[in-house]
Structure formats: structure tokens, C-alpha cells
FILOLUM-78248 format. One record per residue (C-alpha): residue number from 1; residue in three letters; x, y, z. Coordinates in steps of 0.25 Angstrom, whole numbers, plus 5000, padded with zeros to 4 digits. Layout:
<pts>
PT   num   residuo     c1     c2     c3
PT   NUM       Ala      X      Y      Z
...
</pts>
This chain:
<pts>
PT   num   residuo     c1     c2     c3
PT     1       Unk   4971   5181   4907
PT     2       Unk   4974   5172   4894
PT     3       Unk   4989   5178   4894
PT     4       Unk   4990   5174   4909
PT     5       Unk   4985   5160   4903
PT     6       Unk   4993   5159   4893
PT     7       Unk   5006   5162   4900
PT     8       Unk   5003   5154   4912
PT     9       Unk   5000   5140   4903
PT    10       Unk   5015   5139   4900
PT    11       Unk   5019   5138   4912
PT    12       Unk   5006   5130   4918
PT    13       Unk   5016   5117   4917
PT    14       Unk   5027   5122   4926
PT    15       Unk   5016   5128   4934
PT    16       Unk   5009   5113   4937
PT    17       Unk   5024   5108   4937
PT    18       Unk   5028   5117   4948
PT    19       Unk   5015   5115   4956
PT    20       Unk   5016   5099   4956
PT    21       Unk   5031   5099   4960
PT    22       Unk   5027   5108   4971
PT    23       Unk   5016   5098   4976
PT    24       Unk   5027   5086   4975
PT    25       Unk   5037   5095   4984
PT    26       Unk   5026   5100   4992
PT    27       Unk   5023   5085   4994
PT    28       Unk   5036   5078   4996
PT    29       Unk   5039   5089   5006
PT    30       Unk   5027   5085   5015
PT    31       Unk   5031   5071   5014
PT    32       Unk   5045   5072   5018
PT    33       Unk   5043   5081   5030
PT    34       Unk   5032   5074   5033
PT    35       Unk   5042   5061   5032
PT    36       Unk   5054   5067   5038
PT    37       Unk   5048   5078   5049
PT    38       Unk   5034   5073   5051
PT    39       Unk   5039   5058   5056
PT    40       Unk   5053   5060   5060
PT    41       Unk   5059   5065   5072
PT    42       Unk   5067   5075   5063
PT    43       Unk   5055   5083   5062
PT    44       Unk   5054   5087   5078
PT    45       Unk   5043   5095   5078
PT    46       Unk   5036   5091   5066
PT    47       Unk   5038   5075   5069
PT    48       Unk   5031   5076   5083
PT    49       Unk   5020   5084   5079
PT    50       Unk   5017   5077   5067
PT    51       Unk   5017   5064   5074
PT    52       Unk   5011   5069   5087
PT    53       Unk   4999   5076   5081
PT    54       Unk   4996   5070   5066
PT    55       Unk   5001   5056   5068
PT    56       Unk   4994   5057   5083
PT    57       Unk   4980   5062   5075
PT    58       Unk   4981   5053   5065
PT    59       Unk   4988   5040   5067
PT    60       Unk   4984   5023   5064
PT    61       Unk   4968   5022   5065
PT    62       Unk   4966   5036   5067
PT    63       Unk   4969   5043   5055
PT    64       Unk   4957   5053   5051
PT    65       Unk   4948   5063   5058
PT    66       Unk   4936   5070   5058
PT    67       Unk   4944   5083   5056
PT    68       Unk   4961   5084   5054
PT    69       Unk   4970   5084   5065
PT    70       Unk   4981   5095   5063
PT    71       Unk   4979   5105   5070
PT    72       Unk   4991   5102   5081
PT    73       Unk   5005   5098   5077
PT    74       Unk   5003   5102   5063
PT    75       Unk   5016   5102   5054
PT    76       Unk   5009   5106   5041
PT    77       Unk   5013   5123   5043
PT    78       Unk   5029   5117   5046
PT    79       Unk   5028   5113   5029
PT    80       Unk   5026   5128   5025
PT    81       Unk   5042   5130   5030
PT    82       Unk   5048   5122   5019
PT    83       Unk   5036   5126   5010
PT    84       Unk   5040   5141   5012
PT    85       Unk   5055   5139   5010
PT    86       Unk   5053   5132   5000
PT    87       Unk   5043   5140   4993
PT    88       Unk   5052   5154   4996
PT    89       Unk   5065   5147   4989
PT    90       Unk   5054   5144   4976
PT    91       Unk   5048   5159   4977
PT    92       Unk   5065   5160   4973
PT    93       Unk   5067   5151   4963
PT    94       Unk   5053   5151   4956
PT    95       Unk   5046   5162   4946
PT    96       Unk   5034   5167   4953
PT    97       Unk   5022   5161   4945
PT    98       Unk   5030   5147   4950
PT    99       Unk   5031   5150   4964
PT   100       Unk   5016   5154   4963
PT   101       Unk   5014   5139   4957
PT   102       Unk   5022   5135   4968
PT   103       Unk   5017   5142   4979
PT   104       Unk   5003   5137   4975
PT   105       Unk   5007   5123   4974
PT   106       Unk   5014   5124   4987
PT   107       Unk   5000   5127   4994
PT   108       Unk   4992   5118   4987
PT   109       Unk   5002   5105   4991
PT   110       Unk   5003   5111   5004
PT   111       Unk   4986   5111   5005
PT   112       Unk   4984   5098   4998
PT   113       Unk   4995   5090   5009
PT   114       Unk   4989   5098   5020
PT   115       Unk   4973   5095   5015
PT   116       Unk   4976   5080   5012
PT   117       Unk   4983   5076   5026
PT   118       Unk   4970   5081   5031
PT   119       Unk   4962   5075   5022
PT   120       Unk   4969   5062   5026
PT   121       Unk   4964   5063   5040
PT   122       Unk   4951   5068   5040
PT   123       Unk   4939   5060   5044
PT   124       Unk   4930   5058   5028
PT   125       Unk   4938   5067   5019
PT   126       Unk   4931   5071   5007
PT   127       Unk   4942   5065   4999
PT   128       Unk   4939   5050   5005
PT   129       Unk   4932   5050   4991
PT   130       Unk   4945   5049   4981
PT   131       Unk   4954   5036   4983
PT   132       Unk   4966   5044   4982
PT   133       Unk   4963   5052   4993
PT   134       Unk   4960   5040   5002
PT   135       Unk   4973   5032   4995
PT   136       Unk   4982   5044   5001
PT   137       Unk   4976   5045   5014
PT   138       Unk   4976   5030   5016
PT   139       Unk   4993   5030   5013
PT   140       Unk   4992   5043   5021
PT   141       Unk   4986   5035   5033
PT   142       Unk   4996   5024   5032
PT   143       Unk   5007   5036   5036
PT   144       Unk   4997   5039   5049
PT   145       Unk   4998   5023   5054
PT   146       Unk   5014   5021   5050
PT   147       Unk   5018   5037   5050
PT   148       Unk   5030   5031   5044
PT   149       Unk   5027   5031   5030
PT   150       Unk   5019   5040   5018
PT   151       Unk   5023   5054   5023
PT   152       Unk   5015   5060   5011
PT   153       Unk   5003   5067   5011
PT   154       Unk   4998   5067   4996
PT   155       Unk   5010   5060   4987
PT   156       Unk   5015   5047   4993
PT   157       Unk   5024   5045   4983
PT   158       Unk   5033   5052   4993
PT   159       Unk   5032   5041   5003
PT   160       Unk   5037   5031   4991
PT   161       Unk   5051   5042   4989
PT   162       Unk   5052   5041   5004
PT   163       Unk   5049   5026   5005
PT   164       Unk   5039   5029   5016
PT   165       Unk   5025   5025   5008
PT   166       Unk   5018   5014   5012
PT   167       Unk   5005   5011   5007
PT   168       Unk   4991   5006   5015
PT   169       Unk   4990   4994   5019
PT   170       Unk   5005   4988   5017
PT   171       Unk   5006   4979   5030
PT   172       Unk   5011   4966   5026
PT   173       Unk   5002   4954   5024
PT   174       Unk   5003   4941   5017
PT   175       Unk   4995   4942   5004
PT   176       Unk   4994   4926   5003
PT   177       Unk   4987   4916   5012
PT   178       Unk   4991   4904   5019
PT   179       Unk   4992   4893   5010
PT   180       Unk   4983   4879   5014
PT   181       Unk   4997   4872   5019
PT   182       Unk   4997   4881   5029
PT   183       Unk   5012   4890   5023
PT   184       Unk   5011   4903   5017
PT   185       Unk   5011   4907   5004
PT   186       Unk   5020   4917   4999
PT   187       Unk   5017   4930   5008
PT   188       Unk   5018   4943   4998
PT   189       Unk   5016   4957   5007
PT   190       Unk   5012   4969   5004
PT   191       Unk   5023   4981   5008
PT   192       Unk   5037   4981   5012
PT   193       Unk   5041   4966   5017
PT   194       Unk   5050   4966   5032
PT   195       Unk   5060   4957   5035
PT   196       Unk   5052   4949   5044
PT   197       Unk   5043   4948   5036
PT   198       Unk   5050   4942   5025
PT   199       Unk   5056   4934   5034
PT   200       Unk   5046   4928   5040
PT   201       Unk   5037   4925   5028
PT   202       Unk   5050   4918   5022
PT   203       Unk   5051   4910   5035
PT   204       Unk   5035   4908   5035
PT   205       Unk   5036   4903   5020
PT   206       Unk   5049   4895   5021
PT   207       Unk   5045   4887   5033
PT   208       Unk   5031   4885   5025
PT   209       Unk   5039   4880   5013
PT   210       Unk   5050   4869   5020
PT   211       Unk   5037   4863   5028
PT   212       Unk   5031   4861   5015
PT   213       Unk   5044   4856   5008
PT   214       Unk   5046   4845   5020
PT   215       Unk   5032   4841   5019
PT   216       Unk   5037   4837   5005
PT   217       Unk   5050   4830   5006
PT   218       Unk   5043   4821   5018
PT   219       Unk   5032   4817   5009
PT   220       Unk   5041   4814   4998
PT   221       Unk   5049   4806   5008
PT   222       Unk   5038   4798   5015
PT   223       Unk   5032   4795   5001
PT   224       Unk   5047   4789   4998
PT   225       Unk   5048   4780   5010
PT   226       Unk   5045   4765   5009
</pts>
């Protein structure tokens, strides 16, 4: 037993090494065929069932349930396909006490990516307790009202690579109120400004800012008139 210990401490750091870059492939593997096959119509098959059961279960206001929906058009046994080619190319390449890490690592992304899109969705979830688990579900919810962004189950930091993370509550609105005047202050948004926007604010604020320089200069000039 303590020469099985002593010969398996070594190597205990390429062991967790292994296991993590597993979990990050496992990880961005989900998001990008959730990114590229679940919402576009390159996917075929798995574009319309993942829209026309999941995103049809769970979509704007109704996004949790007493029990998980997922029964019917479910995609998740389609991921063991790249999973198994992938894992029988490693099996190749790798010694076998590293493909044993890998293979063990492999099943327990696959579970936790499987357990927290449930959890997500299910009415009073034992994890409701820890912000971190309410933080993820609320960005997750933010892909079931826009389905065009945060594709990730778990790490978001995908969506940022991607460019497709958006955070809660990122519609625009001004921070600053109406000043007594009657003009806007300055308007500062939160999110990604549009064109219009831009452009109607600078209008909005310029319009404001020439009434109030001609209020001027007809003051000064009334003041200067015999």
C-alpha cells in the first residue's frame, strides 16, 4: 500500500493537470456545439430539437419546473460521438494510468454539465443556497430570453472568447436624471451603445445645449440695448 503511495505522489501533479485540462476541453466542447449546432441551422437535427423542445420548455418568464424537462428531443447522448473519437485517439497517444485520469475526468465533466443544466431548471434547487450557483443560473437564464448569447453551461468565460456573454440586466438606461431646466444631463449606459442610441442622445443633448446658449446671448443682448 505505501509503495503504491509512494509511487503515485510524483506523478499526482500531472495527474490533477491532466484532470483540469480535460474539464476546460470537455467545457469548451459543450459550448461551442451548443454555439454552433444547438442555435444554428448548420446543426439540422440538433438545431430544431434543441430549439423546439428545450428552448420551447424553457423560454422568457418560464424558465424553471417542478421536475426537468428533457426527456423529448434530447441532444446530450449526440456529445458521447466526439467524446468517444476523441477518447479512442488519447487511449493511443496516452500511457495507461493517464488515460485512466482522463477517462475519469471525461465522466465527471460530462455529469457536472449534464447535473447543472438541470439544476438550472428545476423549481427550489438545493443549490438556491450558494450565490455562485444562483450567479450562473441567472447568466444561464439570460441565454433562455435572448438564445443568442452565453452558450456555456458552467465556464462563462467561453462566452467572453466567443464574444457572446452578456450579463443580467444590461438593457440600456440612462443612469442620470433630468436636470431642473428641463435638458438632460449627460446619459451614461450600461452595455454595448447602438448607433441610434448614440445618435439620439447627441441630438437630445445638443438641441439642449444651443437652447440654453441662445437663451444667453439674448439676455446679454437685451441687457446691452438702450
Amino acid at each position: 500500500m505505501l509503495d503504491a503511495v509512494s509511487r503515485i505522489l510524483p506523478e499526482l501533479p500531472l495527474f490533477l493537470m491532466i484532470a483540469v485540462a480535460t474539464h476546460l476541453v470537455m467545457s469548451f466542447g459543450q459550448t461551442l456545439m451548443h454555439y454552433k449546432l444547438g442555435h444554428h441551422p448548420m446543426g439540422g437535427m440538433f438545431f430544431r430539437n434543441h430549439i423546439n423542445f428545450h428552448h420551447t420548455y424553457y423560454s422568457k418568464d418560464h424558465l424553471v419546473s417542478p421536475r426537468y424537462l428533457g426527456d423529448e428531443g434530447n441532444n446530450t447522448p449526440f456529445f458521447f460521438i466526439p467524446v468517444f473519437l476523441v477518447g479512442a485517439c488519447t487511449y493511443i497517444v496516452l500511457p495507461m494510468d493517464l488515460f485512466i485520469v482522463l477517462v475519469i475526468a471525461c465522466a465527471a465533466s460530462f455529469y457536472a454539465h449534464v447535473f447543472f443544466d438541470k439544476e438550472y431548471h428545476v423549481e427550489g434547487s438545493r443549490l438556491q443556497r450558494f450565490a455562485w450557483f444562483r450567479r450562473k443560473q441567472e447568466l444561464h437564464f439570460v441565454h433562455h430570453r435572448h438564445a443568442n448569447c452565453n452558450y456555456a453551461v458552467i465556464h462563462f468565460f467561453w462566452d467572453r472568447i466567443f464574444g457572446t456573454y452578456r450579463a443580467p440586466n444590461t438593457e440600456l438606461r440612462p443612469k442620470e436624471k433630468v436636470n431642473r431646466r428641463g435638458c438632460g444631463q449627460p446619459f451614461t449606459f450600461r452595455g454595448g451603445l447602438n448607433g441610434l442610441v448614440s445618435l439620439s442622445a447627441s441630438l437630445h443633448y445638443g438641441c439642449c445645449g444651443s437652447i440654453r446658449v441662445a437663451r444667453g446671448v439674448l439676455k446679454r443682448l437685451t441687457l446691452r440695448m438702450p
